[in-house]
C-alpha positions in Angstrom: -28.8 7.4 19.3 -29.7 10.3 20.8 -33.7 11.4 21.4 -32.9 14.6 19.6 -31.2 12.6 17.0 -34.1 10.3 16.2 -36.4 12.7 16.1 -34.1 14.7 13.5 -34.2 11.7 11.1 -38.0 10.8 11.9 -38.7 14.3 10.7 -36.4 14.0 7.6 -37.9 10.9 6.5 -41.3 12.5 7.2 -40.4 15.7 5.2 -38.8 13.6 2.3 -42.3 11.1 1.6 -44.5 14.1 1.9 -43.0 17.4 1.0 -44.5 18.6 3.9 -41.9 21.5 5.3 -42.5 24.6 8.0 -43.3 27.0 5.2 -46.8 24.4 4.0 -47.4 24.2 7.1 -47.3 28.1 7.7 -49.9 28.5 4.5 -52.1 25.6 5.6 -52.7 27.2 9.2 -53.0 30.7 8.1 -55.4 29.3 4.8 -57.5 27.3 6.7 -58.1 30.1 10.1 -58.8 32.4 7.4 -61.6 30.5 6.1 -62.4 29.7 10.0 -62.7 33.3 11.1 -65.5 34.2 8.0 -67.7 30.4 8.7 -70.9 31.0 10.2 -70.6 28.2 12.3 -66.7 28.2 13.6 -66.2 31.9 13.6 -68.1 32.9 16.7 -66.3 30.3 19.2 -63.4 31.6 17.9 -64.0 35.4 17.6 -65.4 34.9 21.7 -61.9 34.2 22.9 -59.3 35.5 20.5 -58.2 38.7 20.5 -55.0 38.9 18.6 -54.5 36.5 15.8 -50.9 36.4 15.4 -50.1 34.7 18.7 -52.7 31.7 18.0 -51.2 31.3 14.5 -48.2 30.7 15.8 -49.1 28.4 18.5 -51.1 26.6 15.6 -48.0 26.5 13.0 -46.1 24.7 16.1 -49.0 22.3 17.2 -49.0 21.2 13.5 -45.1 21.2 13.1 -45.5 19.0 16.0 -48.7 16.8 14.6 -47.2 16.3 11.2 -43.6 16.5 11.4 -43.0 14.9 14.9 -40.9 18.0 15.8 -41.6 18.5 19.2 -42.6 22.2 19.1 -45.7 22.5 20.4 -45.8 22.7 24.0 -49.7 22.9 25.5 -52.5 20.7 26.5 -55.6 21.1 23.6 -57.5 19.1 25.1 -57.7 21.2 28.6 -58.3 24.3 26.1 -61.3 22.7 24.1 -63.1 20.7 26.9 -65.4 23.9 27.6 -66.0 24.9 24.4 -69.6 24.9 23.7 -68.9 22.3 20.9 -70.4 19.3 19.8 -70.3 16.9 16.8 -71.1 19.9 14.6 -68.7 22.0 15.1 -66.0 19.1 14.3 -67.9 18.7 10.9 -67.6 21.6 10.0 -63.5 22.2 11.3 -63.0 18.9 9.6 -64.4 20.2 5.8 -62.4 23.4 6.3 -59.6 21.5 7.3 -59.6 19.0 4.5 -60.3 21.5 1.8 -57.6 23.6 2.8 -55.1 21.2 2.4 -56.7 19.7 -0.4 -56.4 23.4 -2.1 -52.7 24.1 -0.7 -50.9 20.6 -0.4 -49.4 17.7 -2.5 -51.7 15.4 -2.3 -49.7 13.3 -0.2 -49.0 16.1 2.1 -53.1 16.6 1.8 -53.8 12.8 2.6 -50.6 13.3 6.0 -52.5 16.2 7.3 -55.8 14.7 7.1 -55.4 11.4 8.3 -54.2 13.3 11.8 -56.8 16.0 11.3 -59.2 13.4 12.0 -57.9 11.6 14.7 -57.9 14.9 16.9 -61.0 15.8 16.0 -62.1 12.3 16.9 -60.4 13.0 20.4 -61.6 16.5 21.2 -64.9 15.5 20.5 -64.6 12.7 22.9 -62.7 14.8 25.5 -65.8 17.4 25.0 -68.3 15.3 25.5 -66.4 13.6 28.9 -66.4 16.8 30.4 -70.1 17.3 30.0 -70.6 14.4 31.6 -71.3 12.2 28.3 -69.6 8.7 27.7 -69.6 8.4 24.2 -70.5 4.8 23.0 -68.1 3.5 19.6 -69.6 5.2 16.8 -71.4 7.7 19.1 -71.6 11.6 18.0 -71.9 14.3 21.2 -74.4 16.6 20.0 -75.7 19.0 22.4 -79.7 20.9 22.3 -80.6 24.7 20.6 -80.5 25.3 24.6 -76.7 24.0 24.9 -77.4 21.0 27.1 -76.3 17.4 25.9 -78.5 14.7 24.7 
């Protein structure tokens, strides 16, 4: 069978136990940025390095298309992009609510519980990706929290 093939029926079988299509995903990326861009805590590292909306929604609907329906579209490296954030533990929190009412609000809850589960293990990874490129090994179980100054600790 051909790669293009399987990945065909992996995304059929995916779409048929969920109900998750490209038009849920669309509403739960453009739901859950619009909550993003009004939270006091997420808005202003977003706001400092996006411009123009419409490009990153798009990019977003494909990393998800790609996270949730094994489609392949999403072509970029998010962990490069998030590594110099000035994040921490917080800030993941926080993305991680949003996240998980959103789809809670505008999913099945099968499609909610699909989105969530990976939801978590990305945030899990940027967190640890963040904290490695301050310099921090994060220990199992281990949070990366940085000072009111920005340093780590």
């Amino acid at each position: 069978m051909a790669e293009a093939e399987r990945r065909e029926q992996i995304t059929a079988g995916i779409i048929e136990r969920t109900g998750i299509t490209e038009d849920v995903i669309e509403r739960l990326v453009h739901g859950f940025y619009a909550k993003v861009r009004s939270d006091p805590i997420l808005a202003p590292v977003f706001e400092a390095r996006i411009s123009d909306w419409a490009p990153h929604l798009a990019q977003m609907c494909a990393f998800w298309s790609s996270v949730a329906l094994m489609t392949g579209r999403y072509h970029g490296t998010p962990m490069v992009k998030h590594m110099k954030l000035p994040i921490d533990a917080a800030h993941f929190d926080r993305w991680l609510a949003l996240f998980e009412a959103t789809a809670q609000e505008l999913c099945s809850p099968v499609a909610a519980t699909h989105f969530v589960e990976r939801a978590r293990r990305i945030a899990s990874s940027l967190e640890m990706g963040v904290a490695t490129g301050q310099g921090v090994m994060l220990g199992v179980g281990e949070r990366f929290r940085r000072n009111a100054s920005g340093a780590t600790g």
